[in-house]
Wavefront OBJ file of the C-alpha trace (Angstrom):
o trace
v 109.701 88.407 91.636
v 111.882 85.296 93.291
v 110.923 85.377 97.002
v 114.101 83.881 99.731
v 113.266 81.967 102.344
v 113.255 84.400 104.731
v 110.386 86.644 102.683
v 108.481 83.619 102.364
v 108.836 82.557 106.559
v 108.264 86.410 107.217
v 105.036 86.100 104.789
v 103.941 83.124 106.340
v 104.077 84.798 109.979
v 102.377 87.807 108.867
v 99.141 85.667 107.239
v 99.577 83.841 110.728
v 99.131 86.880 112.555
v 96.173 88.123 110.630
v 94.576 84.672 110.896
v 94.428 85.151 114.481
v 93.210 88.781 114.435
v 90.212 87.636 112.333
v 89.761 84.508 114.379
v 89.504 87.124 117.628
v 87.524 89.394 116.074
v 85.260 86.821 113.676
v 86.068 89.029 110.626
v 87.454 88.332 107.286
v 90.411 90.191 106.328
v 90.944 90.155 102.506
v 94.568 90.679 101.126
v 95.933 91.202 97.408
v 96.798 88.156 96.506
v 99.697 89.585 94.369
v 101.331 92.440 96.746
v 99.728 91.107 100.132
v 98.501 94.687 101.067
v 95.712 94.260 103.538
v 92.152 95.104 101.418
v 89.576 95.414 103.581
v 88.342 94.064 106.636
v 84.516 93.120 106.900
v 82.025 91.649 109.871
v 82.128 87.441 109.076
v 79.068 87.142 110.898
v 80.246 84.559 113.311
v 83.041 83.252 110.449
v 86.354 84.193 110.077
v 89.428 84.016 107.952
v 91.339 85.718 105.063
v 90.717 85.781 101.752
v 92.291 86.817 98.530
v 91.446 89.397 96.102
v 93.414 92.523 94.246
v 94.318 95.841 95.197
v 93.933 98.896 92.476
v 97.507 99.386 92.212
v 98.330 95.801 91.074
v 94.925 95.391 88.924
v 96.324 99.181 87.070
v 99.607 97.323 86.653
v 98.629 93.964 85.289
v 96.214 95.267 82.998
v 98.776 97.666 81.386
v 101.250 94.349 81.249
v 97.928 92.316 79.484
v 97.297 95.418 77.118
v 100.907 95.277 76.213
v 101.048 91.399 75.478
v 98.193 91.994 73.520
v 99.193 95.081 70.821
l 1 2 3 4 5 6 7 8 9 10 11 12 13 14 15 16 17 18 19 20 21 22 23 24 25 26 27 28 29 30 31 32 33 34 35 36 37 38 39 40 41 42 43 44 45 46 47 48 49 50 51 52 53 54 55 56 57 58 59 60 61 62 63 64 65 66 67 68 69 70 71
């Protein structure tokens, strides 16, 4: 998928805003790093920031696309 400039600048503000949230509320928000669906949201324990993981939906959908590469 071929992101414009305006996804990217609207993808940029919305890490922004969730940057701040978890700098407010000293949590660390984890995000897909693929779809950017929100994860989960845990106590940092006095740290704070995002992080990157994968959401179900796009693990189920790259593992089909590896398991077809593969046959």
């Amino acid at each position: 998928m071929i992101l414009t400039e305006d996804k990217v600048l609207q993808e940029q503000l919305r890490l922004a805003q969730l940057e701040k949230t978890a700098k407010e509320n000293e949590v660390i928000i984890t995000v897909c790093a693929y779809c950017k669906k929100t994860i989960s949201v845990k106590d940092g324990y006095g740290v704070y920031g995002i992080s990157h993981g994968i959401c179900s939906s796009c693990k189920r959908r790259l593992l089909r696309e590896y398991k077809k590469r593969r046959d």
